[in-house]
C-alpha positions as CSV (number, residue, x, y, z in Angstrom):
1,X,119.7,86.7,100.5
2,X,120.9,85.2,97.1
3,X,119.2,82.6,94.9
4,X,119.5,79.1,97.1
5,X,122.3,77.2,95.3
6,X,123.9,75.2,97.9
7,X,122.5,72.7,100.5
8,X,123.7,75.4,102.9
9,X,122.4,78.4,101.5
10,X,119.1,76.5,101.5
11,X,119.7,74.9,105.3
12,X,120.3,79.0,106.1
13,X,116.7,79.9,104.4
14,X,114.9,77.1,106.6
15,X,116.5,78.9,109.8
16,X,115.0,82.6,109.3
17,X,112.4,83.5,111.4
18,X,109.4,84.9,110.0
19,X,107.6,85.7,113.1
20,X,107.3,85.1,116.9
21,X,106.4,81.6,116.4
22,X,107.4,80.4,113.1
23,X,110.2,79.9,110.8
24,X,110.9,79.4,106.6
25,X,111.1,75.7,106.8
26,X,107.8,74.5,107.6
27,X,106.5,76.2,104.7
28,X,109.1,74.9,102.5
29,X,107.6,71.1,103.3
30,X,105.5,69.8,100.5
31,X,103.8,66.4,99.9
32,X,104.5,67.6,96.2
33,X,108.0,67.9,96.1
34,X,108.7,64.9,98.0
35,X,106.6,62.2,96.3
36,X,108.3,63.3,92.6
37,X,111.4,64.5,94.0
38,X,110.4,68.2,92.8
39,X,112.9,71.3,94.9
40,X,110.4,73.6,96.6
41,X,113.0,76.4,96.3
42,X,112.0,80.1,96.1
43,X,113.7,81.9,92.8
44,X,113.3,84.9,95.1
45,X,114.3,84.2,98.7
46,X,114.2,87.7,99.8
47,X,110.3,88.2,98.0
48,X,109.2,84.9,99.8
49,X,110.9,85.7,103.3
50,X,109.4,89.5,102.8
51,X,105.7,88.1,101.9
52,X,105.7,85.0,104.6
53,X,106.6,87.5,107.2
54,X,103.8,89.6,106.9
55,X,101.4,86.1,106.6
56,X,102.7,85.2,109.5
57,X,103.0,88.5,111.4
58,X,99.4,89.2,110.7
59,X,97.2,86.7,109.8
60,X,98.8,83.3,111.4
61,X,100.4,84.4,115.2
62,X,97.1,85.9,116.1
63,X,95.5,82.5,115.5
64,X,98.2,80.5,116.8
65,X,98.0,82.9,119.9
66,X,94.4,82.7,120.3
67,X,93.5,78.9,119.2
68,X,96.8,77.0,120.4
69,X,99.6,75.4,117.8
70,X,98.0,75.7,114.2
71,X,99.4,73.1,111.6
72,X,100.8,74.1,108.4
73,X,99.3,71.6,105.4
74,X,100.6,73.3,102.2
75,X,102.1,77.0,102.3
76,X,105.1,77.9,99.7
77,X,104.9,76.6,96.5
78,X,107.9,76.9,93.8
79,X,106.3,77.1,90.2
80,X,107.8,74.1,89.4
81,X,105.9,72.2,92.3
82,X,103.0,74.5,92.0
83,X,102.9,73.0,88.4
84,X,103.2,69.8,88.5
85,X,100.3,69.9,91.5
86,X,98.0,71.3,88.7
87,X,99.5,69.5,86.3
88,X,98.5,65.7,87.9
89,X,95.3,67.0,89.8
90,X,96.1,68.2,93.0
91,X,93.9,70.9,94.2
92,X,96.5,73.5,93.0
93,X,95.6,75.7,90.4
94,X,97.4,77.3,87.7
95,X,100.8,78.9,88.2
96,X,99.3,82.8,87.2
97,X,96.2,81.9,90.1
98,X,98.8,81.4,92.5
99,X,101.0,84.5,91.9
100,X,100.8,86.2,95.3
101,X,99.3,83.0,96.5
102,X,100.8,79.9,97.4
103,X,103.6,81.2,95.1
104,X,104.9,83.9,97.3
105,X,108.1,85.1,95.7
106,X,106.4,86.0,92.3
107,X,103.5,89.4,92.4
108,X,100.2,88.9,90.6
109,X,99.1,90.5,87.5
110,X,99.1,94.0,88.8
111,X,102.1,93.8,90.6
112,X,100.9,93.2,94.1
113,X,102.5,91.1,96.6
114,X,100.9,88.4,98.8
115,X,101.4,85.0,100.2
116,X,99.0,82.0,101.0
117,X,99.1,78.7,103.7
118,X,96.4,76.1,103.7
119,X,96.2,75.7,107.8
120,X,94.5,73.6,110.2
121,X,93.2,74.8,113.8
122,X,93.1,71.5,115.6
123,X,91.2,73.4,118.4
124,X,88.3,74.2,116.0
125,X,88.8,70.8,114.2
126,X,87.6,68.8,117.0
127,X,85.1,71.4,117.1
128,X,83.7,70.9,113.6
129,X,83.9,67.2,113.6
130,X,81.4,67.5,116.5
131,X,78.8,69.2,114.6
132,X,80.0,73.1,114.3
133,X,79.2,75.2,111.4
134,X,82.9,76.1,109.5
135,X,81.7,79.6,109.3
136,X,82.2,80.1,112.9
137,X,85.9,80.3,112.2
138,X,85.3,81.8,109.0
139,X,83.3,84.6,110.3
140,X,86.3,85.2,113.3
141,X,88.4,85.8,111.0
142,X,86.2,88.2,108.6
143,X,85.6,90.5,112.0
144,X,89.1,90.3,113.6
145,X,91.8,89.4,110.5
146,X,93.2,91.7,107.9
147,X,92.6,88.4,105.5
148,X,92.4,88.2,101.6
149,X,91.1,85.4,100.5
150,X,90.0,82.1,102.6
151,X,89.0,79.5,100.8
152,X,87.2,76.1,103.6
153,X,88.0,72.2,102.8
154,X,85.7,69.6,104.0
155,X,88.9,67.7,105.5
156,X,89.7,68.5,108.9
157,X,87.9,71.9,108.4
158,X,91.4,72.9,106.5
159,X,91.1,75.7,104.9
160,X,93.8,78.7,102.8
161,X,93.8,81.7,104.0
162,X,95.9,84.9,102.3
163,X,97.9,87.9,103.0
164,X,97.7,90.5,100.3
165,X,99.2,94.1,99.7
166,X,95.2,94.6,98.5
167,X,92.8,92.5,100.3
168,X,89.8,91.0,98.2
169,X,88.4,89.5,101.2
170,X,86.7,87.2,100.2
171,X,85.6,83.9,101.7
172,X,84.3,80.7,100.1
173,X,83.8,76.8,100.8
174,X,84.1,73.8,99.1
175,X,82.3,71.7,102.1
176,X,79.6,69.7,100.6
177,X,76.1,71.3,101.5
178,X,77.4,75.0,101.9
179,X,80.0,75.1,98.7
180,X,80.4,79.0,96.8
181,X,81.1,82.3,98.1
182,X,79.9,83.6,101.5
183,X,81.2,86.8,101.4
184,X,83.3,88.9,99.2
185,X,84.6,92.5,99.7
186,X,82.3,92.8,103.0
187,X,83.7,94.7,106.3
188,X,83.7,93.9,109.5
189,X,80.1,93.1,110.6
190,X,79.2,92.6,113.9
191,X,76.2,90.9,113.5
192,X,78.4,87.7,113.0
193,X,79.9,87.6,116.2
194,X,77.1,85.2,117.5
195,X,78.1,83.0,115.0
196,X,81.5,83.1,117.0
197,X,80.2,83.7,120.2
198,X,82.0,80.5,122.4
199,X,85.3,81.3,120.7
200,X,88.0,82.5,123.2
201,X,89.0,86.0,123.6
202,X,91.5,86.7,120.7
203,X,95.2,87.3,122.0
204,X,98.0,89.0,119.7
């Protein structure tokens, strides 16, 4: 797929299909973009496609097949929006940070490849705003997710969670009370799975 230089070209990248469930163009939406009128384009169509299908494909259907309808909250970033959001003080950091992150068409400093959505899991939202622990989820995913990176937000229980070609897997929070790292480069343990232990069987 070329460079998007047309409305049509860019109408065509919002209609590919990434996975079972999910296409390009609700990752292309950003809060962003449309406040200061910013394109959230990809330089590198093909890259982003590439990147968000294995996101998808591996990290987001099994959720959204377990857990019900996940939302997206922020997923592609262009470095121009990506920019500008760290620019003005929007929880995005630096362009570079976000290579392989929330900037999916453009690899990291060793040449990797990886993309990045901040989600929400409405089931385990209503969940954790009556009193659950956000590790729960977190720990799920450590045990049953080929994650990266997730990275917990007090709203809604959001939280980012990463695809890499070279997972770091490493989990932290910024939720007031239990903020820092909770695990990092740690395999599957089952001694979490209490932790976990009223979730519903996971489906693929």
């Amino acid at each position: 797929m070329r460079k998007t230089i047309s409305y049509k070209s860019f109408d065509d990248l919002g209609r590919v299909k990434l996975s079972r469930s999910f296409y390009m163009r609700e990752f292309l939406y950003s809060e962003i973009s449309n406040f200061y009128g910013v394109q959230n384009i990809p330089e590198n169509p093909d890259l982003a496609v590439a990147n968000g299908r294995n996101l998808c494909e591996s990290l987001l259907e099994p959720l959204n097949s377990t857990f019900g309808r996940i939302s997206i909250r922020s997923a592609y970033r262009s470095l121009a929006v990506n920019g500008l959001g760290n620019e003005k003080g929007h929880n995005c950091g630096s362009n570079e940070k976000n290579y392989a992150n929330h900037i999916w068409d453009i690899p990291d400093s060793e040449g990797l490849h990886g993309a990045m959505a901040c989600i929400i899991v409405p089931w385990f939202t209503e969940r954790y705003e009556a009193g659950a622990d956000w590790r729960a989820m977190a720990y799920w995913i450590h045990n049953n997710l080929p994650y990266s990176e997730l990275q917990f937000f007090p709203k809604l229980c959001a939280f980012n969670i990463g695809w890499h070609e070279k997972p770091k897997r490493k989990i932290e929070s910024y939720i007031k009370g239990s903020s820092g790292i909770l695990t990092q480069g740690e395999p599957v343990n089952p001694k979490y799975a209490d932790c976990y232990a009223t979730f519903p069987e996971m489906k693929l």
